[in-house]
PDB file of N, H, CA, C and O in Angstrom:
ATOM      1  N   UNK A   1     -69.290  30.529 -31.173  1.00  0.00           N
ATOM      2  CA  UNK A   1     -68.645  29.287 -31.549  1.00  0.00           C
ATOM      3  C   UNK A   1     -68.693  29.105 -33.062  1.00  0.00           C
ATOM      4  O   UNK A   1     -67.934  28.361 -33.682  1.00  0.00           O
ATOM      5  N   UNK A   2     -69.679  29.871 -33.612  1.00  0.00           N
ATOM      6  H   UNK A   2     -70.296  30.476 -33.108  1.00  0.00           H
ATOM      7  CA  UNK A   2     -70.121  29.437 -35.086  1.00  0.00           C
ATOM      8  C   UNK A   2     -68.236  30.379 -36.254  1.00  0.00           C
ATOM      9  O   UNK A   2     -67.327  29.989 -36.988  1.00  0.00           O
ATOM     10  N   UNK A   3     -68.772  31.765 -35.587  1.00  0.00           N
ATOM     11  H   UNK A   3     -69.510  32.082 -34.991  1.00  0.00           H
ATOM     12  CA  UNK A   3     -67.506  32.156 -36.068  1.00  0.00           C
ATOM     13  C   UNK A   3     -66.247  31.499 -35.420  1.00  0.00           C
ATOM     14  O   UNK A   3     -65.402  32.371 -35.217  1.00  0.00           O
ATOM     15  N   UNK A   4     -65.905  30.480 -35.096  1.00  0.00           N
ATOM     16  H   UNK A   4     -66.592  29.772 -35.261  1.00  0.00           H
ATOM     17  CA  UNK A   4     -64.346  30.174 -34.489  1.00  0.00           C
ATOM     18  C   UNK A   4     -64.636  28.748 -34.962  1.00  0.00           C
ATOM     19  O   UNK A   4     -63.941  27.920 -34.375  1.00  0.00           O
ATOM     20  N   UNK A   5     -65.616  28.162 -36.017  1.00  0.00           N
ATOM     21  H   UNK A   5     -66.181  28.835 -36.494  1.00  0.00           H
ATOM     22  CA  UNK A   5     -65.526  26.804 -36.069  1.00  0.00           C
ATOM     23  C   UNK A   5     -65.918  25.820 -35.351  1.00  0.00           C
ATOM     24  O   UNK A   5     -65.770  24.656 -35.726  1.00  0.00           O
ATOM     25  N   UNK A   6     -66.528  26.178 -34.107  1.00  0.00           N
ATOM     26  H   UNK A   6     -66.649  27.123 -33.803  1.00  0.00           H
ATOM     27  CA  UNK A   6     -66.793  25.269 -32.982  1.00  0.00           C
ATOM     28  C   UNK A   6     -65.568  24.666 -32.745  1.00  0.00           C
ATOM     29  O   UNK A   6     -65.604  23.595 -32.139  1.00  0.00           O
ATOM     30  N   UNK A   7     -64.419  25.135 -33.106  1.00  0.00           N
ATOM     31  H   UNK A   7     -64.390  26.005 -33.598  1.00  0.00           H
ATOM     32  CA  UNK A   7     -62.830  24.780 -32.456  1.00  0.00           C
ATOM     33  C   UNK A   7     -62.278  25.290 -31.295  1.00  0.00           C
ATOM     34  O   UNK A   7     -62.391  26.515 -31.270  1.00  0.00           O
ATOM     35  N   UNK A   8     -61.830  24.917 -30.509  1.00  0.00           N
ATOM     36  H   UNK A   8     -61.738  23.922 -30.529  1.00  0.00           H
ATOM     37  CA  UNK A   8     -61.508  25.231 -29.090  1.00  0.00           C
ATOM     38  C   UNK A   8     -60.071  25.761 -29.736  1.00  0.00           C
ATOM     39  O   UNK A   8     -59.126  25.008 -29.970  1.00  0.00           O
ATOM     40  N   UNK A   9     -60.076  27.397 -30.017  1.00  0.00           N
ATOM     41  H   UNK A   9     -60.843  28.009 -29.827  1.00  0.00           H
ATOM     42  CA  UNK A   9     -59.006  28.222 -30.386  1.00  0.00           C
ATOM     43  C   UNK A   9     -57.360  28.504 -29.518  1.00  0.00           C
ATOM     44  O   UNK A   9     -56.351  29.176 -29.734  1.00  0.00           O
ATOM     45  N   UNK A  10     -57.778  27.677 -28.607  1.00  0.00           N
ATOM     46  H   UNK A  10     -58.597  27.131 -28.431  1.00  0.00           H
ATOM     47  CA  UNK A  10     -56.491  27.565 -27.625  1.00  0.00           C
ATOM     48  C   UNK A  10     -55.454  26.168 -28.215  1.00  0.00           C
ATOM     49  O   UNK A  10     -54.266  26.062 -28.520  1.00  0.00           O
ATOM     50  N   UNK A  11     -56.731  25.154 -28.168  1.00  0.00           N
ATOM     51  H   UNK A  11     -57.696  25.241 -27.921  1.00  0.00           H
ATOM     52  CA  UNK A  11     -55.664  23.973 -29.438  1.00  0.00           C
ATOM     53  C   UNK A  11     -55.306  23.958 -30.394  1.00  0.00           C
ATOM     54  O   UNK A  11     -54.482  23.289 -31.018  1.00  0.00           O
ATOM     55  N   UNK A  12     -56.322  25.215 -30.701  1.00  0.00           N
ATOM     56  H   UNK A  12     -56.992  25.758 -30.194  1.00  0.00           H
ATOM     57  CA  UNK A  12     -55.975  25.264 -31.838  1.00  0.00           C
ATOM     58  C   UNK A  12     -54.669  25.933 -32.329  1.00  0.00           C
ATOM     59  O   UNK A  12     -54.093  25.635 -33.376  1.00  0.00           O
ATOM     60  N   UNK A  13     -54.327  26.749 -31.560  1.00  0.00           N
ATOM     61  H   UNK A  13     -54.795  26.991 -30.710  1.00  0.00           H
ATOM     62  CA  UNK A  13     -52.824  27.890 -31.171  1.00  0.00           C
ATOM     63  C   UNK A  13     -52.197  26.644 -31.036  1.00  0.00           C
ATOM     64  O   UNK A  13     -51.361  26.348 -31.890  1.00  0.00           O
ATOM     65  N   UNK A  14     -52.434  25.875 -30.151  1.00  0.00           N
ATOM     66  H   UNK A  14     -53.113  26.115 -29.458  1.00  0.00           H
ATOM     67  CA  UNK A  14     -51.059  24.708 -30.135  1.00  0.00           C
ATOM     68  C   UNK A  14     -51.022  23.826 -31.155  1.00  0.00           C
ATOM     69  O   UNK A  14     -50.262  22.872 -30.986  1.00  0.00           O
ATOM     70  N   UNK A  15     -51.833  23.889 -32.508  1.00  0.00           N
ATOM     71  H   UNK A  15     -52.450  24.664 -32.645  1.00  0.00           H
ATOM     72  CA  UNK A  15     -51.339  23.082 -33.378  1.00  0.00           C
ATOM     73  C   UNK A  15     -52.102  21.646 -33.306  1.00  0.00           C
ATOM     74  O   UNK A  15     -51.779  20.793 -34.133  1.00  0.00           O
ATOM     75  N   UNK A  16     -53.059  21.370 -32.385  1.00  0.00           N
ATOM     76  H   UNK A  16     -53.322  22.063 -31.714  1.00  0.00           H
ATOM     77  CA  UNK A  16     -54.159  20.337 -32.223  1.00  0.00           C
ATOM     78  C   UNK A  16     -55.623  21.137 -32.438  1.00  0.00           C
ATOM     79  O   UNK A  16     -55.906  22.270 -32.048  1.00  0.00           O
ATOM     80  N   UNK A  17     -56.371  20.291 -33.101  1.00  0.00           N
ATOM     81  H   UNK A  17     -56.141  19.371 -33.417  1.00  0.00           H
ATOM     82  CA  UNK A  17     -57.847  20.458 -33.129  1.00  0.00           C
ATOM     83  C   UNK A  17     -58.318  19.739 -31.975  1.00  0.00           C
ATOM     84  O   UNK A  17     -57.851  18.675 -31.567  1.00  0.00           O
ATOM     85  N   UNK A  18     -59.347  20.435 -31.437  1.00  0.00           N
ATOM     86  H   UNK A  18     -59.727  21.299 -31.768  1.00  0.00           H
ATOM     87  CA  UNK A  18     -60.276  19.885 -30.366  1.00  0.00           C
ATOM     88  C   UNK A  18     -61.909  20.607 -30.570  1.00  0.00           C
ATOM     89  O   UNK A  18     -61.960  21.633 -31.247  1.00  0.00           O
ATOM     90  N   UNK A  19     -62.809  20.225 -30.161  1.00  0.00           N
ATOM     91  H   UNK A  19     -62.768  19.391 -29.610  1.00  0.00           H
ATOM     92  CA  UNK A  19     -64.195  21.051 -30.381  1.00  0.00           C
ATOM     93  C   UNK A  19     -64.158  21.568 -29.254  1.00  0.00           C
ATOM     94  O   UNK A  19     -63.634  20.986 -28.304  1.00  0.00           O
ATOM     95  N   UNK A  20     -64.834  23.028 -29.138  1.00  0.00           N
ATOM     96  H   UNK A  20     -65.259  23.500 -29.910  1.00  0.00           H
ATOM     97  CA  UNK A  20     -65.048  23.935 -28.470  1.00  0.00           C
ATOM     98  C   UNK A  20     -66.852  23.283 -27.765  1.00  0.00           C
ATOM     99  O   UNK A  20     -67.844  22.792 -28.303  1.00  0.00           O
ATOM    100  N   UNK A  21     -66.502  23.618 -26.443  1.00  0.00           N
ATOM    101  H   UNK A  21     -65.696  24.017 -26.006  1.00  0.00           H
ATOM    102  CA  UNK A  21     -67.548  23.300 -25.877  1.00  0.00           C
ATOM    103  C   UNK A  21     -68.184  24.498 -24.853  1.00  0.00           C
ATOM    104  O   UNK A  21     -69.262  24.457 -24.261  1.00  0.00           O
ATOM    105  N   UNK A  22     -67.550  25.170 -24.844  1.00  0.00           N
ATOM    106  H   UNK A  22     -66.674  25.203 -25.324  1.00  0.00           H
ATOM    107  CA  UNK A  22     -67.748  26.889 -24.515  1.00  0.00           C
ATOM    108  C   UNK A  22     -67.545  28.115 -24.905  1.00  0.00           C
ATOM    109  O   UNK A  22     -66.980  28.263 -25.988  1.00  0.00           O
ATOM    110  N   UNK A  23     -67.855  29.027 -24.311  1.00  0.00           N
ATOM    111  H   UNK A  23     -68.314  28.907 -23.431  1.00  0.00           H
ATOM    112  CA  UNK A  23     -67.398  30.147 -24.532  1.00  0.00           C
ATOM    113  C   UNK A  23     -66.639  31.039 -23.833  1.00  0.00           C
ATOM    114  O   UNK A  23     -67.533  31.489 -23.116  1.00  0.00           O
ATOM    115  N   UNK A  24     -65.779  31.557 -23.546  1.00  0.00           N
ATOM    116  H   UNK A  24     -65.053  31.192 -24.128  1.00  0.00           H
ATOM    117  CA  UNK A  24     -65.320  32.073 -22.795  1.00  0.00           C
ATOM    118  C   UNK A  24     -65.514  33.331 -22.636  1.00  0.00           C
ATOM    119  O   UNK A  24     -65.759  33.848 -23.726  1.00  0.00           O
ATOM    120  N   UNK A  25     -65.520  34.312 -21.504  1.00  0.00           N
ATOM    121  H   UNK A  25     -65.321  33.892 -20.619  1.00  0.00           H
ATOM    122  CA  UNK A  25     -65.419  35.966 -21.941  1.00  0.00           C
ATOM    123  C   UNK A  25     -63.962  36.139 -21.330  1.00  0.00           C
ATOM    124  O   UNK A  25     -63.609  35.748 -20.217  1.00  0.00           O
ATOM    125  N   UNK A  26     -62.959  36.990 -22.546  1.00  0.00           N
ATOM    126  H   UNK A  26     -63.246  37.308 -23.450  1.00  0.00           H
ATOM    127  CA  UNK A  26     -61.632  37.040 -22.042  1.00  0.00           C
ATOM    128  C   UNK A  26     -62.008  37.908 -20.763  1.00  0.00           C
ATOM    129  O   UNK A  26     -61.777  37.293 -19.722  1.00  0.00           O
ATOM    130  N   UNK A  27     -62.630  39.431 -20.544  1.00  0.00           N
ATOM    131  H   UNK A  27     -62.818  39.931 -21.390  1.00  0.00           H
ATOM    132  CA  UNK A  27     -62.736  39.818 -19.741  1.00  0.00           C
ATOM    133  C   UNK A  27     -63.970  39.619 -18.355  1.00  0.00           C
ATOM    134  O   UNK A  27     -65.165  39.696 -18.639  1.00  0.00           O
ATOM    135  N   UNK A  28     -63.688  39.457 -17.417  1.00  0.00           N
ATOM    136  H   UNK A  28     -62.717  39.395 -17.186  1.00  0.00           H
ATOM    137  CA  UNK A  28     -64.641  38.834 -16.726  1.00  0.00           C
ATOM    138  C   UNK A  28     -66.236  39.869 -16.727  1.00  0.00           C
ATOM    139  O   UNK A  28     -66.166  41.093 -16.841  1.00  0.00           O
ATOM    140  N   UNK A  29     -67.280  39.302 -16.617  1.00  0.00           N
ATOM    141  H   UNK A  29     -67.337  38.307 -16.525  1.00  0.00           H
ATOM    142  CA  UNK A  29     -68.561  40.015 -17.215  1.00  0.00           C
ATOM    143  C   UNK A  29     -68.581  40.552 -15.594  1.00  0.00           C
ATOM    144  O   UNK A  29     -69.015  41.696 -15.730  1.00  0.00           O
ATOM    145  N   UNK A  30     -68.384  40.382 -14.366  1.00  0.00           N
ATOM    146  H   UNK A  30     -68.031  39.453 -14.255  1.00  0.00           H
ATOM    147  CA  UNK A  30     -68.464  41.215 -13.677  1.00  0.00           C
ATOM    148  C   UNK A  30     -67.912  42.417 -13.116  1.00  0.00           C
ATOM    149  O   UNK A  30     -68.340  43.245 -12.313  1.00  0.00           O
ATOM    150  N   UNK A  31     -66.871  42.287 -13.743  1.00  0.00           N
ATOM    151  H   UNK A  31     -66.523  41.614 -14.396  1.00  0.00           H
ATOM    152  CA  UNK A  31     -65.836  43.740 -13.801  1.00  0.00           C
ATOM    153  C   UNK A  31     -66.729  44.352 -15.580  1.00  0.00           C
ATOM    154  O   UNK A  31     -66.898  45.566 -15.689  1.00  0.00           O
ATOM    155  N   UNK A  32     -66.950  43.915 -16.145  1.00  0.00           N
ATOM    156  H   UNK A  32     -66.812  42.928 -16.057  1.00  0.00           H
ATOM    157  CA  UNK A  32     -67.130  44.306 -17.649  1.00  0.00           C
ATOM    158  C   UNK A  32     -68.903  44.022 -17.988  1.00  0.00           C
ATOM    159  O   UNK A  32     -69.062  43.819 -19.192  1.00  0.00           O
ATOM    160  N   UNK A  33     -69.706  43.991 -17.498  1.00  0.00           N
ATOM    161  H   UNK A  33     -69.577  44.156 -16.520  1.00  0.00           H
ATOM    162  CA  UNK A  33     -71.062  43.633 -18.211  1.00  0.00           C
ATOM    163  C   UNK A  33     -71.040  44.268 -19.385  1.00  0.00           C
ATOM    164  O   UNK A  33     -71.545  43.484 -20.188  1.00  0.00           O
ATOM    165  N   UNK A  34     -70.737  45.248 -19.928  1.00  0.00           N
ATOM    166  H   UNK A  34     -70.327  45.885 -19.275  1.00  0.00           H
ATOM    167  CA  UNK A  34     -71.087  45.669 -20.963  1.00  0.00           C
ATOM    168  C   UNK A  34     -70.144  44.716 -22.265  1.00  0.00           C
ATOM    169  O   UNK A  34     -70.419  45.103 -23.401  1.00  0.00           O
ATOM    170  N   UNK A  35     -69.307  43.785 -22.210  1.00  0.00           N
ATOM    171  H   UNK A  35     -69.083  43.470 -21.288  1.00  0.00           H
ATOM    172  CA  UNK A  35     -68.800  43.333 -22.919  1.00  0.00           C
ATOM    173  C   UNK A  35     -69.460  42.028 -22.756  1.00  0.00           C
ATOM    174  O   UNK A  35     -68.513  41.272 -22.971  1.00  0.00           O
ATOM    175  N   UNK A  36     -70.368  41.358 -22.539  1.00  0.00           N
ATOM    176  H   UNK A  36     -71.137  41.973 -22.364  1.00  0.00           H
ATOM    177  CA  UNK A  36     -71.272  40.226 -22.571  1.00  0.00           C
ATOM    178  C   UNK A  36     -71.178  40.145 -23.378  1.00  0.00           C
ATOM    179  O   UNK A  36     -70.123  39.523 -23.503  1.00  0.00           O
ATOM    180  N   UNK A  37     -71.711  40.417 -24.657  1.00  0.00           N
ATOM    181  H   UNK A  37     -72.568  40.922 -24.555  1.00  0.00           H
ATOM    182  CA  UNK A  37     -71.942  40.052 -26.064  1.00  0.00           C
ATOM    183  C   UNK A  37     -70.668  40.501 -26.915  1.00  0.00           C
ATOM    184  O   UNK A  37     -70.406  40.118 -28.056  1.00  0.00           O
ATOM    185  N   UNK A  38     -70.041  41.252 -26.254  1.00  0.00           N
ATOM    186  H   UNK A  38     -70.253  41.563 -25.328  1.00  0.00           H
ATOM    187  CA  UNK A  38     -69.390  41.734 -27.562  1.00  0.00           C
ATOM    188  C   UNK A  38     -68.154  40.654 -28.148  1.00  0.00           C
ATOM    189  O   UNK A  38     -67.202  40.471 -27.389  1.00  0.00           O
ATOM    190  N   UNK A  39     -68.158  40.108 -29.174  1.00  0.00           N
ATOM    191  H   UNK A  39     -68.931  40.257 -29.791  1.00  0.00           H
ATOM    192  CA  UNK A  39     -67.401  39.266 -30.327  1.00  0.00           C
ATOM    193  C   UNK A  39     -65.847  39.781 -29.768  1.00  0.00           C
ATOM    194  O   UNK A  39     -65.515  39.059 -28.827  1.00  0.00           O
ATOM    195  N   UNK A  40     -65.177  40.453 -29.970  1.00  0.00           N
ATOM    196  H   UNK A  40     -65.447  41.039 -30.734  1.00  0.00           H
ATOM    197  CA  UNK A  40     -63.866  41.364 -29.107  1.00  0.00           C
ATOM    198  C   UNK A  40     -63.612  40.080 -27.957  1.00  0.00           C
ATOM    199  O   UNK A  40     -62.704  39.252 -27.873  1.00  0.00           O
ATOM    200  N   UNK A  41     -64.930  40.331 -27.061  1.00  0.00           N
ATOM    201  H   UNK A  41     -65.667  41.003 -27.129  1.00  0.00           H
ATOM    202  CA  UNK A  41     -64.353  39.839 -25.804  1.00  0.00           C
ATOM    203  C   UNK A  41     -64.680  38.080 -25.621  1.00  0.00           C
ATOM    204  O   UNK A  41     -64.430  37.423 -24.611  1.00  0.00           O
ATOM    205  N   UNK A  42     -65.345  37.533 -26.988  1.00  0.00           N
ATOM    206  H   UNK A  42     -65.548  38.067 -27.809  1.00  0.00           H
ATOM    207  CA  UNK A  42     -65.395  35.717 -26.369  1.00  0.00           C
ATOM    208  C   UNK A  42     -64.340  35.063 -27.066  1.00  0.00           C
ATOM    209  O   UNK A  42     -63.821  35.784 -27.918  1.00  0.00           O
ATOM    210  N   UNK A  43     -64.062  34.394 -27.007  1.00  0.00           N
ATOM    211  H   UNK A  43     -64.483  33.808 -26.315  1.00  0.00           H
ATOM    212  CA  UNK A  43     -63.135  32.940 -27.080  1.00  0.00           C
ATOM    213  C   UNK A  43     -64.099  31.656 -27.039  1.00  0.00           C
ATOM    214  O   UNK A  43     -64.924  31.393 -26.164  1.00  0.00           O
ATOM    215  N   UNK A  44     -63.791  30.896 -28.230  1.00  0.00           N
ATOM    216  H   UNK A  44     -63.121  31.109 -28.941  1.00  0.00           H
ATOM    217  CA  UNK A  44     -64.410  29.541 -27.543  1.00  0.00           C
ATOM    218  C   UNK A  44     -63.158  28.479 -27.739  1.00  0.00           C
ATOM    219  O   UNK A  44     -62.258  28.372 -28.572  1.00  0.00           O
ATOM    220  N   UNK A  45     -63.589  27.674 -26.437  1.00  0.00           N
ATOM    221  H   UNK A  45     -64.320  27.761 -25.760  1.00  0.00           H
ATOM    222  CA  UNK A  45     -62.757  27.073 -25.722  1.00  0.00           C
ATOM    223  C   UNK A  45     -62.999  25.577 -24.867  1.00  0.00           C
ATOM    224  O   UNK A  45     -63.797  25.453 -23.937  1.00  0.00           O
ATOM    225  N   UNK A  46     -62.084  24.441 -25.431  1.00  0.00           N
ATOM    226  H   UNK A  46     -61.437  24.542 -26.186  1.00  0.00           H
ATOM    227  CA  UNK A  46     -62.529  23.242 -24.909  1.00  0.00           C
ATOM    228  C   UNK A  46     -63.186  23.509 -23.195  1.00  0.00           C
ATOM    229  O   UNK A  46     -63.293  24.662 -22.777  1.00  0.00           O
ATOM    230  N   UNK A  47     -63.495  22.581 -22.523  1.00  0.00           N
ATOM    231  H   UNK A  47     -63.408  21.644 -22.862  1.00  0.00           H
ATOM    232  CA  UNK A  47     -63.538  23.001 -21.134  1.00  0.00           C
ATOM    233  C   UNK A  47     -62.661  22.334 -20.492  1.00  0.00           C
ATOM    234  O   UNK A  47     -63.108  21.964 -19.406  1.00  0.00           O
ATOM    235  N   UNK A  48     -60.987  21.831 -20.798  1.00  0.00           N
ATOM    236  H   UNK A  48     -60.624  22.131 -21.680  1.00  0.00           H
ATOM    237  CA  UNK A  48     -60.098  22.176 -20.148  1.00  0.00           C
ATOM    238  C   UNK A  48     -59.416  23.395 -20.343  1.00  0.00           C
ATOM    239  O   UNK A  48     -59.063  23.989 -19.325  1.00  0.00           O
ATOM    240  N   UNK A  49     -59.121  23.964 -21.607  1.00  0.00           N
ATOM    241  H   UNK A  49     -59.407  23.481 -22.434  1.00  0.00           H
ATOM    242  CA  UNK A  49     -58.896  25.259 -21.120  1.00  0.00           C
ATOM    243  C   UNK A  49     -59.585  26.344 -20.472  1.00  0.00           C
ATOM    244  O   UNK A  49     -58.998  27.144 -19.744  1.00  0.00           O
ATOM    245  N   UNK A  50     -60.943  26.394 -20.746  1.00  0.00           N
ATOM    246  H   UNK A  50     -61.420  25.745 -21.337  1.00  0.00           H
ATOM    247  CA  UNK A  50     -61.944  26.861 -20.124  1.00  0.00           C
ATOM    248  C   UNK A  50     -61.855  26.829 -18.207  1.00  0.00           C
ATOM    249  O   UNK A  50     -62.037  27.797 -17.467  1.00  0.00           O
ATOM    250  N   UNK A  51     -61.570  25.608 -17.856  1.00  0.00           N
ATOM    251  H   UNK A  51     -61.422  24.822 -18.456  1.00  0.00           H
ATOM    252  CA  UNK A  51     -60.948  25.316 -16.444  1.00  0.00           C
ATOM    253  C   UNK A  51     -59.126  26.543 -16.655  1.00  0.00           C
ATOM    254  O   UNK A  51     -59.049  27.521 -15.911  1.00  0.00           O
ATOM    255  N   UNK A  52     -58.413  26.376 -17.264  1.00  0.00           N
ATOM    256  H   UNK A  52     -58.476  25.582 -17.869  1.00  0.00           H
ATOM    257  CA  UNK A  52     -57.528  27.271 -17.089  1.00  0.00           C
ATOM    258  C   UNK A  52     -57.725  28.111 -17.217  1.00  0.00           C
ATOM    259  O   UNK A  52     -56.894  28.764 -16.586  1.00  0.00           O
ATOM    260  N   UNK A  53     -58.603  28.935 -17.851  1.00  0.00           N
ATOM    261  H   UNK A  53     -59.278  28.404 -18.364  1.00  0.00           H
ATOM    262  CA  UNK A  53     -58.299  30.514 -18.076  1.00  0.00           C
ATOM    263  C   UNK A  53     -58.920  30.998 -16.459  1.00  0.00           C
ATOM    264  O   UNK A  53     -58.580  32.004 -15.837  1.00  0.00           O
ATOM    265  N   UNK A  54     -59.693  30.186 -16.127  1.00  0.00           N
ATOM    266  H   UNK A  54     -59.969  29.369 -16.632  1.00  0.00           H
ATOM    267  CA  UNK A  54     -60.943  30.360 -14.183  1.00  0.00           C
ATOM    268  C   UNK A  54     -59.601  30.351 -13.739  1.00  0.00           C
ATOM    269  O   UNK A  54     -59.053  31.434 -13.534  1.00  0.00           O
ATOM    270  N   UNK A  55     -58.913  29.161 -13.536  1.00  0.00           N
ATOM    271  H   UNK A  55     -59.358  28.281 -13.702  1.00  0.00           H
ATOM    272  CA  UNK A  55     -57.970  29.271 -12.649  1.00  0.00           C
ATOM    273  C   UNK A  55     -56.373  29.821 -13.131  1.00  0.00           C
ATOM    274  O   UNK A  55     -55.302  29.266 -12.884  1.00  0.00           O
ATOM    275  N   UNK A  56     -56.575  30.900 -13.779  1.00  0.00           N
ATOM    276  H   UNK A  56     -57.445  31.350 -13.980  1.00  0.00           H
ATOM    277  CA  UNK A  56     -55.809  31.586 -14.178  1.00  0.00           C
ATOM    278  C   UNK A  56     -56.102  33.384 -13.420  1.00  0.00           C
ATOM    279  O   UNK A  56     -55.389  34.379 -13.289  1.00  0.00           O
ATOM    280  N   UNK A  57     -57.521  33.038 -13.079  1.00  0.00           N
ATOM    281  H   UNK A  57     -58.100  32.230 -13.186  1.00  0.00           H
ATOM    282  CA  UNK A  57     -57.787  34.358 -12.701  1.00  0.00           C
ATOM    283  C   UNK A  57     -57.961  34.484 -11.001  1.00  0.00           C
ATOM    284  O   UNK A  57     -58.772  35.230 -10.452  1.00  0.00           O
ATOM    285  N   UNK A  58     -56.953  33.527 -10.269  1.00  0.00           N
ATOM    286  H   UNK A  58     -56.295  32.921 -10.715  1.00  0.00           H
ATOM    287  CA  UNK A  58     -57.162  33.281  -9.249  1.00  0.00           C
ATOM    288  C   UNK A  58     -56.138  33.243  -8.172  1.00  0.00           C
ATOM    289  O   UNK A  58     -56.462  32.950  -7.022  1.00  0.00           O
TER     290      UNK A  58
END
């Protein structure tokens, strides 16, 4: 969150600021454990988009 501003980078794409209240892993850590940590794979993200990207994978 520290590198992304604590900005929820999805509002931020749309041109609104919002604070980031998570993190996301683009790829899911149970298909991917080895990308847990890796910077590549987080996003931080209000927790309504955070609710979309879950139910995006569904």
């Amino acid at each position: 969150m520290t590198r992304d501003n604590n900005e929820c980078q999805r509002c931020k794409g749309e041109g609104n600021l919002h604070v980031a209240e998570c993190v996301h892993h683009k790829k899911h850590l149970r298909k991917h454990p080895e990308l847990a940590l890796a910077g590549s794979n987080l996003i931080s993200l209000c927790l309504a988009f955070h609710d979309i990207e879950h139910s995006l994978l569904f």
